[in-house]
C-alpha positions as CSV (number, residue, x, y, z in Angstrom):
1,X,0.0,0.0,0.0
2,X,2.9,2.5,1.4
3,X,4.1,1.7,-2.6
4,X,0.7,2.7,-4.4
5,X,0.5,5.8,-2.0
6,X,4.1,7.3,-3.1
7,X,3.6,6.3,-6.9
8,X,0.5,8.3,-6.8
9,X,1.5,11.1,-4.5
10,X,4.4,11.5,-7.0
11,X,2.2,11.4,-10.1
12,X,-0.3,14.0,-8.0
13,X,2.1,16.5,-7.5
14,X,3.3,16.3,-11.4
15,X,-0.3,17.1,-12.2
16,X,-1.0,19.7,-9.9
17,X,2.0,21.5,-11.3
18,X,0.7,21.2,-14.9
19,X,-2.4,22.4,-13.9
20,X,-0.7,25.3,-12.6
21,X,1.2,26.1,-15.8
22,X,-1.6,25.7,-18.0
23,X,-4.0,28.2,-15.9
24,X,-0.9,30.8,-15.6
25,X,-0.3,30.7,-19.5
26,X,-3.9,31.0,-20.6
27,X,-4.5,34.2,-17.7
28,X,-1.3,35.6,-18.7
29,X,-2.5,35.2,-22.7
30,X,-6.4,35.3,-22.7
31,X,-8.3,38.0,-20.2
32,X,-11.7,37.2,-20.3
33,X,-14.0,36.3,-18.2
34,X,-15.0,32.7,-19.4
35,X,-13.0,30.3,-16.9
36,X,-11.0,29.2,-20.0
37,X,-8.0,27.7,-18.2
38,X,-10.3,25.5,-16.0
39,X,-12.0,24.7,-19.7
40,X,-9.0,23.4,-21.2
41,X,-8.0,21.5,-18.0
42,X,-10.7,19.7,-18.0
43,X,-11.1,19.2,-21.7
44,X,-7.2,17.8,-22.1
45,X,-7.9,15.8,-18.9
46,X,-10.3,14.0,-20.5
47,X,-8.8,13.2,-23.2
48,X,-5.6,12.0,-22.0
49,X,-7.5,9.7,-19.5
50,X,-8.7,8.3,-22.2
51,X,-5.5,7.6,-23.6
52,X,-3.9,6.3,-20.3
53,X,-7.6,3.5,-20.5
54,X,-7.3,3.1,-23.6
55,X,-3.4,1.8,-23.1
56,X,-4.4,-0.4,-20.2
57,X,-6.8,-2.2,-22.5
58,X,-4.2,-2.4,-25.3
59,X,-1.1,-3.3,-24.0
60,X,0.1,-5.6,-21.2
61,X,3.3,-3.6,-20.2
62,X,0.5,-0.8,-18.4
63,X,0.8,-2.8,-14.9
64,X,-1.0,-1.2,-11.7
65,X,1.3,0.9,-11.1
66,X,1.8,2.7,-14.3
67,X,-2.3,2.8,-13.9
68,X,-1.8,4.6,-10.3
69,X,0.8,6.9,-11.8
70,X,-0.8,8.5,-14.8
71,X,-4.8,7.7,-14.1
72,X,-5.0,8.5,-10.4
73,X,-1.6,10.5,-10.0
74,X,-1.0,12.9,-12.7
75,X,-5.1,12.8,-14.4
76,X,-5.8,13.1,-10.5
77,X,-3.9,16.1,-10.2
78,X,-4.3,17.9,-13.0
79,X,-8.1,17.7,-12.7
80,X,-10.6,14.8,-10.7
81,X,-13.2,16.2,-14.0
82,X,-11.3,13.4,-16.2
83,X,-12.1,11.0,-14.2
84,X,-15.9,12.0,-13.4
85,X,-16.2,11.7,-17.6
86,X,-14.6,8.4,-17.5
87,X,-16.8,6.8,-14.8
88,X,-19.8,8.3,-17.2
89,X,-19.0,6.8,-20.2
90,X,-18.1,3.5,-18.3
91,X,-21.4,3.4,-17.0
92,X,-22.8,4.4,-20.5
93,X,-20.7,1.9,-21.8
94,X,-22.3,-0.9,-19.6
95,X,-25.8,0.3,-20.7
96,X,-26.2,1.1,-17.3
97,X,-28.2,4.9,-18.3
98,X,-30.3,5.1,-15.0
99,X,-27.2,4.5,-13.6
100,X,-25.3,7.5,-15.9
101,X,-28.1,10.1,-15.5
102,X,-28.6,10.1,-11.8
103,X,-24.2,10.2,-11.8
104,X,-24.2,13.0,-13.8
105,X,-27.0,14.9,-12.2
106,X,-26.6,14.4,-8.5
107,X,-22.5,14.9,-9.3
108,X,-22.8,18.4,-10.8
109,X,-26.2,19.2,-8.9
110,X,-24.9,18.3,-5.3
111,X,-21.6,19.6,-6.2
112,X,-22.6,22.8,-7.2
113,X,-25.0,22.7,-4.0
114,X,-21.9,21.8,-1.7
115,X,-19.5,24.3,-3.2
116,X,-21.9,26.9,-2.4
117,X,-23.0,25.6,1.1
118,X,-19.2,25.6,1.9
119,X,-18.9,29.5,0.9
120,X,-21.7,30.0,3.1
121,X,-20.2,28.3,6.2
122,X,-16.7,30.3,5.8
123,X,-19.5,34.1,5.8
């Protein structure tokens, strides 16, 4: 376990910095109000989760921990939004769709709800 939890810590903290770099290029380049650095984030996320499945599925070499590294450490820390599509689209995938609909609209719904609860409790 003490392995896993420094594989991914590692791969965490490599996201989080991307992140970081890619929101201080797009405010230092773009100045609108459209949360455009967030956008992208979560757009590129998305995709390159998809990549990092997609490799699992294809190629043997993609052990556990090359799955905690990329998926859970760097996709993790560059933006949890990559994994919230994934999940979807596994579930859509599975024909699950109750399942997909009531994911996608209690995750955004009660998010949105606990974000603004929790600016409440700080007032």
């Amino acid at each position: 376990m003490l392995k896993a939890i420094l594989i991914i810590w590692i791969g965490s903290g490599i996201g989080g910095v991307f992140r970081y770099l890619v929101q201080d290029l797009v405010a230092r380049n773009f100045h609108i109000t459209f949360p455009l650095g967030t956008f992208l984030i979560n757009v590129l996320g998305c995709f390159l989760i998809g990549i990092f499945f997609g490799l699992t599925e294809k190629f043997s070499w993609m052990t556990a921990e090359w799955r905690w590294f990329l998926i859970t450490g760097i996709c993790g820390g560059f933006t949890t939004f990559s994994s919230f599509s994934y999940d979807s689209i596994s579930l859509l995938r599975q024909g699950d769709y109750l399942y997909c609909a009531l994911y996608l609209i209690f995750s955004v719904g009660l998010g949105l709800l606990a974000t603004y609860l929790g600016t409440l409790t700080i007032k």
